[in-house]
C-alpha positions as CSV (number, residue, x, y, z in Angstrom):
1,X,43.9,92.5,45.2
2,X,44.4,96.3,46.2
3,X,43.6,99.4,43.7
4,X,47.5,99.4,43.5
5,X,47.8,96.6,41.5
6,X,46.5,95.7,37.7
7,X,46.5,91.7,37.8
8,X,47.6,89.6,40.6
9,X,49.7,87.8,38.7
10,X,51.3,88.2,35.3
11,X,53.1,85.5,33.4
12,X,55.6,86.0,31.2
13,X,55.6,83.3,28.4
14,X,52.7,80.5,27.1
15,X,54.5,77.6,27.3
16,X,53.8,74.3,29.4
17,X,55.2,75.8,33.0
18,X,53.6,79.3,32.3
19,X,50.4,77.8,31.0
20,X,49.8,75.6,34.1
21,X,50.9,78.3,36.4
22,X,48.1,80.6,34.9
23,X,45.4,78.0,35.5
24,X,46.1,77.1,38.7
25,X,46.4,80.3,40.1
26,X,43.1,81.6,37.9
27,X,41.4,78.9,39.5
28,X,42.3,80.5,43.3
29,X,40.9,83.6,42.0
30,X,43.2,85.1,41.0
31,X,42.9,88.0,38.3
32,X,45.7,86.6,35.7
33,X,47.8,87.9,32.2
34,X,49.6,86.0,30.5
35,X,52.5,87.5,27.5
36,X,52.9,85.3,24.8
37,X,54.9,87.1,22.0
38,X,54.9,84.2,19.1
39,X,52.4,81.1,19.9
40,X,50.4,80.1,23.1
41,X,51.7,76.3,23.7
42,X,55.3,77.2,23.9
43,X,58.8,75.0,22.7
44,X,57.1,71.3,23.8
45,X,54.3,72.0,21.8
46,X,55.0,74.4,18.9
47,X,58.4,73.2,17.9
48,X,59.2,70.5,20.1
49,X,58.3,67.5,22.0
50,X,54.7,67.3,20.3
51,X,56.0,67.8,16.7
52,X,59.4,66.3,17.3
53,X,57.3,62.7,18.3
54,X,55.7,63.4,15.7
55,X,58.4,62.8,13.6
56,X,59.4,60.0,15.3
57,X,56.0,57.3,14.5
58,X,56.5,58.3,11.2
59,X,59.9,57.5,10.8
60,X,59.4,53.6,12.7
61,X,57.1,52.7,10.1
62,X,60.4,52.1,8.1
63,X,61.1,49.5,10.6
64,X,57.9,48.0,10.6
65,X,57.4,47.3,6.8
66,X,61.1,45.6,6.5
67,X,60.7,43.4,10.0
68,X,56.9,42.4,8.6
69,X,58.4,40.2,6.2
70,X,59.6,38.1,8.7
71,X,56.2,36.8,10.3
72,X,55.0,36.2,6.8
73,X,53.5,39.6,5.1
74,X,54.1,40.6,1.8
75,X,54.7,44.3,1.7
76,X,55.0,46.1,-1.4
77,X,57.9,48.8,-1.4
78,X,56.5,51.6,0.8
79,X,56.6,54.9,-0.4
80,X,57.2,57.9,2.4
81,X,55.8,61.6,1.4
82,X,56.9,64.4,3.8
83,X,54.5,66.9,2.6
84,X,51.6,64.2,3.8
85,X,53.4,64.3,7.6
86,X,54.4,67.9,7.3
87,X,50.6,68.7,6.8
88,X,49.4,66.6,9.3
89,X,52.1,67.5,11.7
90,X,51.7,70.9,11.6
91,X,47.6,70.8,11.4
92,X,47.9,68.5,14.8
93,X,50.0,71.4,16.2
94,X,47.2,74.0,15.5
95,X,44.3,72.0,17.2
96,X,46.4,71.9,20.4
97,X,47.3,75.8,19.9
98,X,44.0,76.2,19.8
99,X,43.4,74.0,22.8
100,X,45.9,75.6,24.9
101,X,44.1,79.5,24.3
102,X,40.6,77.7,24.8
103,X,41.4,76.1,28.2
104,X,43.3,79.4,29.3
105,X,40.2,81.6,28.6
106,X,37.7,79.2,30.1
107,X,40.0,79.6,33.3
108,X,39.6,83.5,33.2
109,X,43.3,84.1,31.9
110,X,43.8,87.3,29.7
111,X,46.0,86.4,26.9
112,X,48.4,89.3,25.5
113,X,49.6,88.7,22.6
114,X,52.8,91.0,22.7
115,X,56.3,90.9,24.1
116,X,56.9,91.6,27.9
117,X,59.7,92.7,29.7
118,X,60.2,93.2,33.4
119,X,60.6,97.2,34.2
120,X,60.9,96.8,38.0
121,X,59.2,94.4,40.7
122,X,56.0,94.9,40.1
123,X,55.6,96.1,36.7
124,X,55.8,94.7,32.8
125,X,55.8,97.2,29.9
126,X,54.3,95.4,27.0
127,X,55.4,96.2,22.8
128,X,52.7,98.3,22.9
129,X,54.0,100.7,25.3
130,X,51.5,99.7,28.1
131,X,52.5,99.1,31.3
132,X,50.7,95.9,33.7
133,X,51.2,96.7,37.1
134,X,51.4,93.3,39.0
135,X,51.7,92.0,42.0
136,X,53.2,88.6,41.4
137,X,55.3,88.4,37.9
138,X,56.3,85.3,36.8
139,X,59.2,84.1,34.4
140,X,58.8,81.4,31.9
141,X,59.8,81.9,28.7
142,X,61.8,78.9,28.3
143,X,64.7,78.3,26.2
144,X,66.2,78.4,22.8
145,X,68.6,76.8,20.3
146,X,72.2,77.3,21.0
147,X,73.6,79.6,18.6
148,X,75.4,78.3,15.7
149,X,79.5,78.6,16.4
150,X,80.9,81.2,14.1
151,X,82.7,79.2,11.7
152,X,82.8,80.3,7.8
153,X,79.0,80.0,6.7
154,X,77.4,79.3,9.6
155,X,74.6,81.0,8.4
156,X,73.8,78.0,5.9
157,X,73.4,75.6,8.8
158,X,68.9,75.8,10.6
159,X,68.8,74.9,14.5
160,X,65.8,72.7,15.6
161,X,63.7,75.6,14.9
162,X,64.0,75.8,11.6
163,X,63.6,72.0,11.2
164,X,59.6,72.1,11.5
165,X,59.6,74.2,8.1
166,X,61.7,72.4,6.1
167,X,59.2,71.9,2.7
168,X,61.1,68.5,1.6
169,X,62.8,65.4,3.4
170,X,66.6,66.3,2.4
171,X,68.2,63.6,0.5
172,X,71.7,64.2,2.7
173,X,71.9,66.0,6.3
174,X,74.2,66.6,8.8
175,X,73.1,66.6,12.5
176,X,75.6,68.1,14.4
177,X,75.3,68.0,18.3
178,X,75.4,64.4,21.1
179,X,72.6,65.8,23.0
180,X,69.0,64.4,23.2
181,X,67.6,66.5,20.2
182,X,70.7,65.8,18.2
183,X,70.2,61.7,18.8
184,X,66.4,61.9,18.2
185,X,66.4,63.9,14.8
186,X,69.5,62.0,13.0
187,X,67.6,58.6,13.8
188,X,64.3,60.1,12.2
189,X,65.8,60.9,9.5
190,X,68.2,58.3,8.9
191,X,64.9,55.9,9.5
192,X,63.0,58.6,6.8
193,X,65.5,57.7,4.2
194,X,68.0,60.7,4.7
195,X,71.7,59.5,4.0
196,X,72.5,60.5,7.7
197,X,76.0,61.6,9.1
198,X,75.8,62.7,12.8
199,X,79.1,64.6,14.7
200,X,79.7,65.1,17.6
201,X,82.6,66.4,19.4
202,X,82.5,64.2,22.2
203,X,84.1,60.8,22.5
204,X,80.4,59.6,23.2
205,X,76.7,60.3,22.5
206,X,74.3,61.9,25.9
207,X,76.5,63.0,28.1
208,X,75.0,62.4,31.5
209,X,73.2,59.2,30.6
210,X,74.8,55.8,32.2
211,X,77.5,54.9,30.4
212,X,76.5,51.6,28.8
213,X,73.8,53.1,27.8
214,X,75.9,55.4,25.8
215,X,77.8,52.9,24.2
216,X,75.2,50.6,23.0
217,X,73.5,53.6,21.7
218,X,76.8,54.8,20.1
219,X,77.1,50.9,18.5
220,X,73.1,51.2,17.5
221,X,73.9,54.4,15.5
222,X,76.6,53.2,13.6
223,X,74.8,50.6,12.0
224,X,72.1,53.5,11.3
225,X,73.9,55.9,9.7
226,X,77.7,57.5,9.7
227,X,78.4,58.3,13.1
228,X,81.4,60.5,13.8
229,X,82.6,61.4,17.2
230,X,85.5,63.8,18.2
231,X,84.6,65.8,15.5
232,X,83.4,69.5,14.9
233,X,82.6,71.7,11.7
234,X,85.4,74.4,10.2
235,X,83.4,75.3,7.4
236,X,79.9,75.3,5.7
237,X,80.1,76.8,2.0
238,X,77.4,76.5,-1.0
239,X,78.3,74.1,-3.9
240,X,77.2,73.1,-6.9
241,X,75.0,70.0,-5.3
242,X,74.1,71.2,-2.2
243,X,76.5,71.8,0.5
244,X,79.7,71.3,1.0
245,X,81.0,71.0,5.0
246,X,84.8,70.8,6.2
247,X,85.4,68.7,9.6
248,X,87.7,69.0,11.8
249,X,89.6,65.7,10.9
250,X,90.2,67.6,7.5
251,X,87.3,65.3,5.6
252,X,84.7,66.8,4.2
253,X,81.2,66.0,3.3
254,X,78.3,67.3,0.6
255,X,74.9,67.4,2.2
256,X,71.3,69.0,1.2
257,X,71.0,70.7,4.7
258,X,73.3,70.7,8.1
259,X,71.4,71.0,11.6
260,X,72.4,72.1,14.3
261,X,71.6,70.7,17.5
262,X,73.8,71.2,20.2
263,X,71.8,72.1,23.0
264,X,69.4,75.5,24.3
265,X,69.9,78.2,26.5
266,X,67.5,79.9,29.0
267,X,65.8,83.0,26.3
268,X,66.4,85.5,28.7
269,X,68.4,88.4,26.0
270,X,66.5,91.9,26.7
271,X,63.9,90.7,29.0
272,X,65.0,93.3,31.7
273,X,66.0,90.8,34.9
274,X,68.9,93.5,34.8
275,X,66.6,96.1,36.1
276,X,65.7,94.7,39.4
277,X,68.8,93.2,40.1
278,X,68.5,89.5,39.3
279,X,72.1,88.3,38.0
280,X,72.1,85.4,35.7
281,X,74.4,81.9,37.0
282,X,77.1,80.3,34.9
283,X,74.6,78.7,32.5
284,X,72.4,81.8,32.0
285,X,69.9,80.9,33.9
286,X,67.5,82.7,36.5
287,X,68.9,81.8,39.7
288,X,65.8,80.7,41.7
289,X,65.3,79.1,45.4
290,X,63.1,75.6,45.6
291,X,60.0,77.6,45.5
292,X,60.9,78.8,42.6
293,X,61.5,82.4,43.8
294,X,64.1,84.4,42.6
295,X,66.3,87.2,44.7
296,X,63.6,89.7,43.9
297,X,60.6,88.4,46.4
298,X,57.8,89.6,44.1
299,X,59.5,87.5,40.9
300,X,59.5,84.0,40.1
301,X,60.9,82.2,37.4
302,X,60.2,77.8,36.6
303,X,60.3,76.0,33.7
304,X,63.6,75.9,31.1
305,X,64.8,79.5,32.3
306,X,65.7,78.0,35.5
307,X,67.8,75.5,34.0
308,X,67.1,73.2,37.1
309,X,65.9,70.4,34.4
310,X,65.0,71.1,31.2
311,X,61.9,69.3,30.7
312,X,58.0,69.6,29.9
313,X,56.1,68.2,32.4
314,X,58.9,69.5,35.2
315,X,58.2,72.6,33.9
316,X,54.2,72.0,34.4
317,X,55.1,70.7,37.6
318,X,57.3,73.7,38.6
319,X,54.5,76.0,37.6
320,X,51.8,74.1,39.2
321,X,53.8,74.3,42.6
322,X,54.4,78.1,42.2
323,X,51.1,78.3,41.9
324,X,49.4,76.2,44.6
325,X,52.4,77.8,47.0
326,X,52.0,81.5,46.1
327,X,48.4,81.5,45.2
328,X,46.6,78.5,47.0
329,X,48.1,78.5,50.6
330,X,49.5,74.8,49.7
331,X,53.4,75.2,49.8
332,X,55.2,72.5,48.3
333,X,58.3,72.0,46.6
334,X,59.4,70.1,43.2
335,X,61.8,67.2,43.6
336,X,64.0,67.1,40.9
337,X,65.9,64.0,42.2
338,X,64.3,61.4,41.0
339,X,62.7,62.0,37.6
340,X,62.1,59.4,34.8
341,X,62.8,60.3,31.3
342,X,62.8,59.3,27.6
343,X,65.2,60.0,24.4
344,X,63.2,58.9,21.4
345,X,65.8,57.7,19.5
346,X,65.7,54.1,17.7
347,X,66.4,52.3,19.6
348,X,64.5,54.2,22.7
349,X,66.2,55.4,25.7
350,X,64.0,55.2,29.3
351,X,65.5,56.5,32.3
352,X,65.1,56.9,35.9
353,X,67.1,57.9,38.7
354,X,70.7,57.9,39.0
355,X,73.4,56.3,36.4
356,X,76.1,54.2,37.6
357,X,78.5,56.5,38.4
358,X,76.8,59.1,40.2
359,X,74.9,56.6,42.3
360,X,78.3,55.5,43.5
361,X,79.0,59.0,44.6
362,X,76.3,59.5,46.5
363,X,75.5,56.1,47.9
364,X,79.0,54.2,48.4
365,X,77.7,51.0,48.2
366,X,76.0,49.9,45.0
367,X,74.7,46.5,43.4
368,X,74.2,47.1,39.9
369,X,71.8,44.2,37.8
370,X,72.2,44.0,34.2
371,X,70.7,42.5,31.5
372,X,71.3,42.8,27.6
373,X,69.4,40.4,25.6
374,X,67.7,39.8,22.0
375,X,64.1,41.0,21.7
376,X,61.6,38.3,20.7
377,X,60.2,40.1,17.8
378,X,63.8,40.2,16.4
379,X,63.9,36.8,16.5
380,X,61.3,36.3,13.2
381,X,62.2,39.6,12.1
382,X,65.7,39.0,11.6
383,X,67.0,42.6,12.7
384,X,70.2,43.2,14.9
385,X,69.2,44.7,17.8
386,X,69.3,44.3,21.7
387,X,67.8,45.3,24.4
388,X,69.6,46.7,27.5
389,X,67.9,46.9,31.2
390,X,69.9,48.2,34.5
391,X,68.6,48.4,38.0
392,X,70.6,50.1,40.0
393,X,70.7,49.5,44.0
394,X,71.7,51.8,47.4
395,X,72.9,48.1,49.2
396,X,72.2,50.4,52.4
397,X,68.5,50.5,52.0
398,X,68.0,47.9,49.4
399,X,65.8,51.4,47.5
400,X,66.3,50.9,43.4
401,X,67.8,54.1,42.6
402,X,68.1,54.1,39.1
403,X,66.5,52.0,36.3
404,X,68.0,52.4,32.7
405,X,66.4,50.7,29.8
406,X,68.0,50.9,26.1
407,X,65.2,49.1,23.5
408,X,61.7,49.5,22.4
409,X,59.2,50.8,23.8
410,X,61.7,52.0,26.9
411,X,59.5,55.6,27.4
412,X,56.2,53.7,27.7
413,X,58.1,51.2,30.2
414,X,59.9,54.2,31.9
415,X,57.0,56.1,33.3
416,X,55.5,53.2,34.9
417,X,58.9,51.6,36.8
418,X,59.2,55.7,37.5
419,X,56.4,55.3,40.3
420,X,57.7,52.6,41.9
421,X,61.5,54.1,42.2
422,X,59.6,57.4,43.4
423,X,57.5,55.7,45.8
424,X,61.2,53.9,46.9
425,X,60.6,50.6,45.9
426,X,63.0,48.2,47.0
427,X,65.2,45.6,45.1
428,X,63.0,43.3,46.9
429,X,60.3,45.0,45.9
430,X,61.3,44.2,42.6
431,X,61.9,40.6,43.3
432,X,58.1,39.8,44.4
433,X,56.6,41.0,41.7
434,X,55.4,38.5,39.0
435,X,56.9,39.2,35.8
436,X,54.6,39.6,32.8
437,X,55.4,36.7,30.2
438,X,56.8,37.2,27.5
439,X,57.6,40.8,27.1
440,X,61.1,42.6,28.0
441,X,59.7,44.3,30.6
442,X,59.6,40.9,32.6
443,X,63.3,41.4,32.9
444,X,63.5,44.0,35.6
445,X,61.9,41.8,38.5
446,X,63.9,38.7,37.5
447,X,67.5,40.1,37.3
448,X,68.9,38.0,40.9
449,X,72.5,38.3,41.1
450,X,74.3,41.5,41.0
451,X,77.1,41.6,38.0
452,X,79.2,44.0,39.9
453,X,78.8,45.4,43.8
454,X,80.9,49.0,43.9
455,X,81.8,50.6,47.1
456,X,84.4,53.2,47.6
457,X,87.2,51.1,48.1
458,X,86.9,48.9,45.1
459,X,86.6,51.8,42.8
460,X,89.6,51.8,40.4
């Protein structure tokens, strides 16, 4: 580093991608700051994925106590007390606040706790007035909720912010939104004991996911709680017991509280890209190449402000790549082809690869294996519920290039099928290895026959 430059590298933002990025490039020897304006941990761990799972054990217990009586146990009525999770949940978020600032100063990062903005390419002007001359800056600050739509008393309605400081479980909620966040928060607190109605303007639930998938989820969540699809809100307004909500379809509900979860945007508002030139795309994103460099040579943005795929550990990945590339003379490049994935709703959602339809656009040629069956525990338990399981396969190069798993358990099951499919396991692949018995995973190497070949001429 030259006398003409403060740090080598700033980061803007402590979340996941900027966190990692920091350490890496510390670790090179690189002199590092890092601005962190509310908490060091960022979305995934502050007010999302951590928390948000959270959440999720706590409301499958509910599952657990009613299918226990099926294998013989006498339960007595359980009891669930939010204030007991809340306190726990938010004291679990602390220790790994505190975790995240601890491993950052043992790796010789400077934390600044103050907003940063970009003044040109090589300098940040902090709150305080100071300026951080740099000669690397990187962007990631993430994303945030979506604005609530401006209908009358909008206002009344909290995002998935303001859902971590909720006091008490609300007796009646609306979850508006079809998206990931949406699905996982109605099922926790339909399984919680909330009286649960979730809309969603769509004709289906996760857009983008394969579309059986969809549908059995969609049939799941009907027997959970009052689904409502094709619908949106015209009006929120106070009343005498709660809240009173006017849809679309002219029906109208009374609720305690009315979330909103229909998606995030990259937090870029007043961050000062404008000033060196760098022009947000259609999504509001920071337009960045595969390195994760923007138009501006000395800036770099990864992680949710990208918008290339809005998830934790790509984010860690991103920054990790910046890091070794930039900073450690190791240039490499994310993939963001292949990359498995969870939804924890109830039932689970695993995923890897491509669905159906979009590995028919890009391969041709495509053998799809299915198979939707009863879980075993549901057999003494009694509950209605399935398990669904697709492989899909290139027929060209016999390569499995998507896996989709509907059921329990599908995240743990997920990230293990997720090396094989990145390592290009074949179908045959697949086929020679010995299935674990019993346990649903088994049914992924010993689906044989194909229940439907597509190719380009047989499509419609």
């Amino acid at each position: 580093m030259t006398q003409e430059f403060d740090v080598d590298l700033f980061v803007i933002g402590g979340g996941s991608g900027g966190v990692r990025a920091a350490r890496i490039a510390s670790g090179y020897g690189a002199r590092v700051q890092l601005a962190e304006e509310y908490r060091v941990g960022g979305t995934c761990v502050i007010r999302g994925c951590v928390p948000k799972k959270l959440m999720v054990y706590a409301s499958r217990f509910r599952d657990e106590f009613e299918d226990a009586a099926g294998f013989g146990w006498t339960v007595p009525e359980p009891r669930f007390d939010w204030s007991v999770m809340k306190r726990r949940r938010d004291a679990e978020v602390l220790r790994l606040e505190g975790i995240y600032g601890t491993n950052l100063g043992k790796a010789g990062v400077e934390i600044v706790h103050e907003r940063a903005v970009i003044e040109n390419a090589h300098t940040v002007r902090l709150a305080s007035g100071r300026r951080v001359r740099a000669k690397v800056i990187l962007v990631a600050v993430g994303a945030h909720p979506v604005k609530v739509p401006e209908v009358p008393g909008c206002e009344l309605a909290i995002t998935s912010n303001e859902v971590f400081e909720l006091e008490s479980l609300p007796e009646r909620i609306l979850v508006v939104g079809g998206g990931y966040i949406a699905v996982e928060f109605a099922g926790v607190f339909a399984a919680l004991g909330s009286k649960t109605t979730l809309a969603h303007r769509g004709d289906r639930l996760l857009r983008g996911f394969d579309d059986e998938i969809r549908d059995a989820l969609d049939e799941a969540y009907a027997k959970r709680m009052d689904l409502r699809l094709g619908i949106s809100v015209e009006r929120l307004e106070r009343v005498a017991g709660g809240l009173g909500v006017t849809l679309s379809d002219c029906t109208t509900l009374e609720v305690d509280q009315v979330l909103y979860a229909t998606g995030r945007r990259p937090k870029v508002e007043g961050l000062g890209l404008e000033s060196v030139g760098i022009t947000l795309d259609e999504a509001g994103a920071i337009p960045v190449d595969a390195f994760s460099q923007t138009c501006v040579p000395s800036i770099y943005a990864v992680g949710d402000v990208t918008d290339r795929a809005a998830l934790t550990p790509i984010a860690i990945r991103e920054g990790h790549a910046f890091a070794d590339t930039v900073f450690g003379d190791k240039s490499w490049a994310v993939d963001h082809d292949l990359i498995p994935t969870a939804v924890f709703s109830t039932p689970e959602i695993g995923v890897v690869g491509h669905n159906e339809s979009t590995a028919r656009e890009r391969y041709g040629k495509i053998d799809v294996y299915r198979s939707s069956f009863r879980p075993m525990k549901a057999t003494l338990s009694g509950r209605d519920e399935k398990v669904l399981m697709k492989v899909i396969v290139d027929c060209a190069s016999d390569r499995v290039v998507g896996v989709h798993i509907l059921g329990h358990d599908a995240g743990e099951i997920i990230q293990a099928v997720g090396i094989a499919v990145t390592m290009g396991a074949t179908k045959a692949d697949f086929d020679r290895t010995i299935a674990v018995h019993p346990t649903a995973g088994e049914e992924l190497v010993t689906m044989r026959s194909p229940v439907v070949t597509k190719h380009p001429e047989a499509v419609g």
